[in-house]
N, C-alpha and C positions, 0 to 999 in steps of 0.2 A: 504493500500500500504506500502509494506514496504522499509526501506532504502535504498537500491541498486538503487531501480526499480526508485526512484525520484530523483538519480542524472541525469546529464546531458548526461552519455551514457549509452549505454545499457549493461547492465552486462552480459559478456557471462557466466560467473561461472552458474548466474540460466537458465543459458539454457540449460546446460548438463545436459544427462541423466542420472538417477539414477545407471544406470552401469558403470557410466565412474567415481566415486565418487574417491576424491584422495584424502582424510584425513583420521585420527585417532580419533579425537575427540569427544566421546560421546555427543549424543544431549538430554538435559533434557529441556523440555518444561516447566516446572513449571521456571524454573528462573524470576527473575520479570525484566520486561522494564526500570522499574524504576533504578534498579542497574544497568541496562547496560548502560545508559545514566550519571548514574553519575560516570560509569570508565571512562567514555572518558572526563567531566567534572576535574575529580580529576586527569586524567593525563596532560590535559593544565596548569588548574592551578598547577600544583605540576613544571611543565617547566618551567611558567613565575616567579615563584617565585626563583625557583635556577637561571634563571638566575639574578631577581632583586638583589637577596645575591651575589651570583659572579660579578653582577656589582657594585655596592656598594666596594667589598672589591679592582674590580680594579680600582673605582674611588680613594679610598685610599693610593693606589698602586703607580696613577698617580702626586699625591701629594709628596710622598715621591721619586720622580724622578724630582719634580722641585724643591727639599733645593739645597741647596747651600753651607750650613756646611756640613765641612769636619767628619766621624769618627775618634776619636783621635787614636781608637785602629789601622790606616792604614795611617798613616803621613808618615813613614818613606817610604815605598814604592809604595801606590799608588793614589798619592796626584795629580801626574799630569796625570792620567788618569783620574779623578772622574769624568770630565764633559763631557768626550769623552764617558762613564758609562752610564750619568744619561739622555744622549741625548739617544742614543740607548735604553735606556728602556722604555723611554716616548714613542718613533716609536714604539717599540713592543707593549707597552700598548693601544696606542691608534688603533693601526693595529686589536690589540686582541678584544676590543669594537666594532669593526664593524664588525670585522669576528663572536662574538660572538651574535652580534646583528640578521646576517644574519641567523646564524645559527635553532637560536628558533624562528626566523618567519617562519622559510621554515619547521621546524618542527609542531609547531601549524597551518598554512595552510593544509599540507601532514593530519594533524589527519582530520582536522575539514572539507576536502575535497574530503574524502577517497581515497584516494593515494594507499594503500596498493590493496583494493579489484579490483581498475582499472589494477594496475599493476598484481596484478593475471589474471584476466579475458584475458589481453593482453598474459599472457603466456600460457593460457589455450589454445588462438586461434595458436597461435606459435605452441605450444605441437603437435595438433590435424594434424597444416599443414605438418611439418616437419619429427612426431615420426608418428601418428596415436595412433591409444588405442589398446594395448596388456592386459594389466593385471594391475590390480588396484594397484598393488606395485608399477610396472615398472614407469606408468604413473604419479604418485604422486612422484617420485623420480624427471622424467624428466623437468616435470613442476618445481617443485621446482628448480631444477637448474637453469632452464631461469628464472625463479621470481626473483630470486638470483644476476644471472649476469645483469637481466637489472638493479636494483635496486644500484648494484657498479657500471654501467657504469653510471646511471646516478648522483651519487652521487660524482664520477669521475671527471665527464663534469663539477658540479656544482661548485667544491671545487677546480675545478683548476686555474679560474684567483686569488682568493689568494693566492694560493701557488706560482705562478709565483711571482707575487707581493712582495711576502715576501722574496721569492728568490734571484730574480731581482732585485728587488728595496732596502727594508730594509738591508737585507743582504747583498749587493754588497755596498751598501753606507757607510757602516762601514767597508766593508774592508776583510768583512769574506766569502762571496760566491767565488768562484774558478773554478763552474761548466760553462761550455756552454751550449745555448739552446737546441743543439743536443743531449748532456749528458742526460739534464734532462731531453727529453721525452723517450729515449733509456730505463734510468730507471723507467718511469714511465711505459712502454709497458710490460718490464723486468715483473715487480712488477705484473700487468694485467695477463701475462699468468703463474706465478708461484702461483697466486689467482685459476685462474681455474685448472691449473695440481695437486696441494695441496690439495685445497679448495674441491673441487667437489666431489673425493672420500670419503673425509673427511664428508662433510655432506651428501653424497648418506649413508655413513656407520652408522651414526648417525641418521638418519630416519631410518634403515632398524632397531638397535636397539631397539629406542621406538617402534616401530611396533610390532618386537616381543617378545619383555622383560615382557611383560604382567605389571602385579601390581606392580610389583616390578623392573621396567625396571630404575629409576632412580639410581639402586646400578651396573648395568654393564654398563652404561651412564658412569656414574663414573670413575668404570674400566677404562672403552675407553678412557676416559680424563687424568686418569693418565698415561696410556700408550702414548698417545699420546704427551702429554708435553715432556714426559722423551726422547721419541726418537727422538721430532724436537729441542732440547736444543743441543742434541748432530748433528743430521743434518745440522740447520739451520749455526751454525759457519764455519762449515767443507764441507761444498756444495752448501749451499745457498748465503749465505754472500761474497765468493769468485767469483758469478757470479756480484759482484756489485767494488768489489774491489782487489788491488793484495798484499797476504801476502807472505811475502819473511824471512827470518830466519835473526834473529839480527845478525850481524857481529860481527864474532868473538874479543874479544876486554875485554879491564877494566871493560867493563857496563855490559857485558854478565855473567861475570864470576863470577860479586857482586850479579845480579841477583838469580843465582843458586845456592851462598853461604846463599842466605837468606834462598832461598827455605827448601833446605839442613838444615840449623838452626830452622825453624820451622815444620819443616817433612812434606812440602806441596812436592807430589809427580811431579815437576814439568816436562815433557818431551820436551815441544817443546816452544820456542820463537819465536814470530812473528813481524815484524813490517809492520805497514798497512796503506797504501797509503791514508792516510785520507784528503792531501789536495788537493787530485783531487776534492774534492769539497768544501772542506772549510776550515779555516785558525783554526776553531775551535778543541781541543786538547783532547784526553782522553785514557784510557788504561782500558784493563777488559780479566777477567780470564772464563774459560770454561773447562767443560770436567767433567767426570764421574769417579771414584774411583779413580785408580792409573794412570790415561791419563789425566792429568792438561795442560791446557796452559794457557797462557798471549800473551797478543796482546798492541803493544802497538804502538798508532800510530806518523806517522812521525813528524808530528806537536809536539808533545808533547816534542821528543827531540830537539827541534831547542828551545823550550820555556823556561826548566828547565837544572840546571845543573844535573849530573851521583847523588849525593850525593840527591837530590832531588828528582829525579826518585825512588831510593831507599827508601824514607821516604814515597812516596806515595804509591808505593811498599806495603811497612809494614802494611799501612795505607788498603789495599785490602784486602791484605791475613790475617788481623785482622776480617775481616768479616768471610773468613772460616773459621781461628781459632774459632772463638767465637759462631761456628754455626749458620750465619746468614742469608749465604745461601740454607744452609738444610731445617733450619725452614720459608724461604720464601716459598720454595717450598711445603714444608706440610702446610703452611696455603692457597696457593691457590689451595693444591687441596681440602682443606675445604672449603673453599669458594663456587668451582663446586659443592661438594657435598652437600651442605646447597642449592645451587643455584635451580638445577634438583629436590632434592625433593621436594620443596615450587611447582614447575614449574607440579611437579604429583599429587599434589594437585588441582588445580587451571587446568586440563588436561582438564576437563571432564565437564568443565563449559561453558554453551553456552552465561550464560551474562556477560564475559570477552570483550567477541570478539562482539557481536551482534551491539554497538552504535559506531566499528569500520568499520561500514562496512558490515559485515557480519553475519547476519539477517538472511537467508532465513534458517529458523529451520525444513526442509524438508533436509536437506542437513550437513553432518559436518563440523570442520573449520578447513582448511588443515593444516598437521604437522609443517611445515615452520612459517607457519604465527599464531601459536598457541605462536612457541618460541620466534619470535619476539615481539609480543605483549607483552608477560608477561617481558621480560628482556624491555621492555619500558615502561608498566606500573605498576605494582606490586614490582617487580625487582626492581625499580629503584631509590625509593628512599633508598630502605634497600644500594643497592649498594655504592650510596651518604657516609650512614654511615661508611661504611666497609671502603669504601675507603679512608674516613679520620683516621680510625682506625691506617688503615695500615701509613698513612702518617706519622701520629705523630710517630708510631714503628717506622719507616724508621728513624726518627729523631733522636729518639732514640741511633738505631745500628750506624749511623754515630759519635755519639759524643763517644759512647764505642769503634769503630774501631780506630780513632784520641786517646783515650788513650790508647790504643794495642800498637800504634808506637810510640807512648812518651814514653811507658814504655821500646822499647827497645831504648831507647836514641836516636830519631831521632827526638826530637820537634823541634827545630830550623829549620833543615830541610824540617821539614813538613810545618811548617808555613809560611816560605819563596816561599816553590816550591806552593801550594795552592794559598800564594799572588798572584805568578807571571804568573799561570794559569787564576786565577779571573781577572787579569789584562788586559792577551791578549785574554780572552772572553768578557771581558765589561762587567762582571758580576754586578747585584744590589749590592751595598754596604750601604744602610740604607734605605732596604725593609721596608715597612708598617708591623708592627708586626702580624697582625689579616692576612692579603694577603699572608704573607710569612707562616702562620702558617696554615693557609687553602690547598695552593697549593706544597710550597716548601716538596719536599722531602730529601733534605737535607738542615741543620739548614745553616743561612744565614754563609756568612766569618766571619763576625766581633762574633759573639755566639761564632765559632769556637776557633777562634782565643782566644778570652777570658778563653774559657774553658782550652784552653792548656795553657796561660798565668800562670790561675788558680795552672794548676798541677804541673808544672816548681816551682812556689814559697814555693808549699808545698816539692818538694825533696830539695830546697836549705838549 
């Protein structure tokens, strides 16, 4: 008997007929049982262990949110907020330990329950009642889609009393939520159907490639990826983002006109200014640039002006457009579409293996393992710890370009500037001011305030 047949329901997957088959998967029988029991073995443990290391670093984390010493390098201005700081990050932390707690149980259950093959089966019966069986493309498209949307609606339903929670409660207790309960489920419906209008063509298109890309399908995978980023980088600001918020053009004025002199000074092709209604939801502050060749913008939102003075703005400014100067944004971009493209060919490797998927669930070797559920698996097992690496790779980069972009706008004499307006942001976020070293170097993508601070400190001494 195999796996399916001795869970508690009946699998309609092995009930369909050999016509109705909706994968791509090569079936090799020789694979051994043995391997397939220990993918599913190596991907629990490989779960409970990040999160044992994740918890561990925010047990560390939690510690260094209960000192009580001040950093010397933040006396002068943000002495009487440290404890309004160090409260608000203990709530996040301890909020993050149970969300994070929830999270790898309800994964480790999902594996070790087969969650995945039920949820197909369920969409297989869905497919049959709603579409009917046309053609073995069609059908493996369509299924996949409902596999798809139950799997976010249930993930949805699961993850949304903590998002309330943290909304609601964490957030609102400090001072920084702004939204109504009406808001927030508007944008959560928002979010839900711009997933299926997006989403849907997007991975219909993405099956239909591997499908017919033959051996070499992961180099137009690629392709698609890069095209796809490129053109929702430039969408998602300009169509997307405005169904959630309203951007209006900075008021003509001193700040506009410093803005466009810097621009102008560093040949950033800047065309339009925005500022964006950021505290319809929250008191929390920031600004960010966008746009393809010679069509630059900056956004910068409301809160940010109400926090920092004009002369500040500009520092952090400098402190941005240091990253394009310095091509930071170029080369993020070409490393994640390395990344996809490292990703997909491991993932055509690993295509055509029946003991990946079989101690998931999906066993019955009379049958392929549908395209969908081939990609999930491997981006949760295989994938996932390489992923782990990468992405601390990238972290520590990110660390990196931050502390180079902070000397981009020292150099053009804006450190004081920078220092103070950075203070005065860290201040009205409640930002960590004496992170755990190992927690802030694992998670933070950018280096903590006080590193910062120091570093410009640093630089300051060397032009005196």
């Amino acid at each position: 008997m195999d796996r399916w047949t001795s869970l508690p329901w009946t699998p309609f997957y092995t009930q369909q007929s050999a016509n109705a088959s909706t994968s791509a998967v090569s079936v090799d029988d020789q694979d051994s049982p043995l391997l397939a029991y220990w993918s599913l073995a190596a991907t629990v443990a490989f779960t409970i262990v990040v999160y044992s290391f994740e918890g561990h670093l925010d047990a560390r984390q939690k510690i260094s949110y209960q000192q009580t010493s001040f950093p010397t390098e933040l006396e002068t201005t943000l002495q009487a907020k440290f404890r309004s700081a160090q409260t608000y990050g203990l709530d996040k932390i301890n909020f993050g330990i149970l969300a994070g707690t929830y999270d790898t149980a309800e994964s480790v259950v999902f594996l070790l329950l087969g969650f995945l093959p039920y949820v197909w089966d369920w969409s297989c019966q869905l497919g049959q009642t709603y579409f009917g069986y046309h053609d073995e493309a069609a059908y493996e498209t369509n299924i996949s889609l409902i596999f798809l949307a139950i799997i976010t609606l249930i993930g949805t339903v699961t993850q949304l009393p903590f998002e309330l929670y943290s909304t609601f409660q964490i957030e609102r207790k400090h001072g920084f939520n702004k939204q109504t309960l009406s808001l927030f489920f508007t944008d959560k419906i928002k979010s839900l159907l711009l997933t299926c209008l997006i989403g849907g063509p997007f991975v219909a298109l993405l099956l239909y490639i591997i499908r017919v890309g033959g051996e070499y399908f992961y180099l137009y995978v690629w392709a698609f990826m890069f095209v796809f980023s490129a053109v929702m980088m430039t969408l998602v600001p300009v169509f997307i983002m405005p169904l959630f918020n309203k951007y209006e053009p900075l008021p003509d004025g001193d700040l506009k006109t410093r803005i466009y002199a810097l621009a102008d000074r560093l040949q950033y092709p800047l065309t339009k200014l925005f500022v964006m209604d950021g505290s319809k939801r929250s008191s929390h502050s920031n600004a960010f640039m966008f746009g393809f060749g010679n069509n630059k913008r900056i956004v910068l939102f409301d809160t940010l002006l109400t926090q920092v003075q004009e002369d500040e703005i500009l520092a952090i400014l400098g402190h941005e457009l240091g990253h394009w100067k310095l091509g930071h944004t170029l080369s993020n971009f070409a490393v994640t579409q390395m990344y996809f493209g490292a990703a997909f060919y491991f993932f055509s490797l690993t295509y055509g293996s029946r003991s990946l998927y079989a101690a998931f669930g999906f066993d019955d070797v009379s049958r392929p393992v549908p395209t969908i559920v081939a990609l999930l698996l491997f981006f949760q097992t295989l994938w996932a710890p390489v992923d782990k690496i990468l992405s601390f790779i990238l972290t520590i980069t990110s660390r990196h370009n931050e502390f180079a972009a902070d000397r981009f706008s020292v150099d053009l004499g804006m450190s004081q500037k920078l220092q103070s307006g950075l203070c005065k942001i860290h201040l009205e976020n409640l930002g960590a001011m004496c992170p755990d070293p190992w927690y802030s170097t694992y998670h933070y993508s950018h280096p903590p305030l006080v590193e910062r601070l120091g570093a410009m400190m640093a630089l300051d001494r060397k032009t005196k």
